[in-house]
C-alpha positions, 0 to 999 in steps of 0.5 A: 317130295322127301323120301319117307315124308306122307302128305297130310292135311294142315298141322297134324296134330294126333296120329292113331295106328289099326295094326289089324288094317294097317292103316295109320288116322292122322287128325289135322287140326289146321284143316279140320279132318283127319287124313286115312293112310295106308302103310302098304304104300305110304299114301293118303289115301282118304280124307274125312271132314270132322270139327273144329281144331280136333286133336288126339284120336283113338281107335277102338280095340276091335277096330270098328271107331275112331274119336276124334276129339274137337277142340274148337267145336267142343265135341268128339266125333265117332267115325264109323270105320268099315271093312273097306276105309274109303266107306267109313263114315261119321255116325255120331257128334257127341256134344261135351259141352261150352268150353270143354275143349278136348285135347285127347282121346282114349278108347277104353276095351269097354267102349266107353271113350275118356277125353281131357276137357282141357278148359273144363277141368274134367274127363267127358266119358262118352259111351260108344253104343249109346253115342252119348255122354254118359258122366264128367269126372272132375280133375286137376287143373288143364288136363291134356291126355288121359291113359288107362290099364288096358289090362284091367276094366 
């Protein structure tokens, strides 16, 4: 093993960082999961199974979900993340539709997560309460990141 180098799944794709637990969400998009590492060791230490090809996660602002947009699946999975990692679990796929193929994710202080459906041509607004798509917002062409004022609602 190289010094400093962390073993993940296949062809990590995004990485995600909760400074209030101090663990670091890597999504795999080569082995279809995301990898849970802690940064007290430096160690994977959990991994959790999600769609197809998923790329650009993003944690919540209280820390309590994870998305993890798939693009060969054409969905975000909402992982619940509980007080103890290794207990976090999926609790919802939302569906973004054929060929929206969402490249990145972005949590919103209003639980509502924007994703760029890359084939689409539009940003998917997902609402984490109802765990539902709740609009689709045309935009230019091939977007692949969405980014927001954290300081504004």
């Amino acid at each position: 093993q190289i010094p400093g180098k962390i073993t993940v799944g296949l062809a990590p794709r995004g990485v995600c960082v909760d400074p209030i637990k101090e663990i670091i969400y890597v999504s795999n998009s080569g082995s279809n999961d995301v990898s849970i590492i802690s940064t007290e060791n430096d160690v994977e230490i959990f991994r959790i199974k999600v769609g197809d090809n998923p790329r650009f996660l993003s944690i919540s602002s209280d820390g309590k979900y994870l998305s993890v947009p798939c693009s060969g699946s054409d969905n975000v999975y909402i992982i619940e993340l509980a007080e103890n990692v290794l207990d976090s679990k999926i609790s919802s796929i939302v569906e973004l539709g054929e060929n929206a193929r969402p490249y990145h994710a972005f949590t919103h202080k209003n639980y509502n997560v924007y994703t760029a459906n890359t084939h689409r041509h539009t940003v998917s607004v997902v609402d984490l309460y109802k765990k539902m798509l709740t609009s689709e917002i045309p935009v230019g062409y091939g977007p692949r990141a969405v980014i927001a004022d954290p300081w504004k609602d």
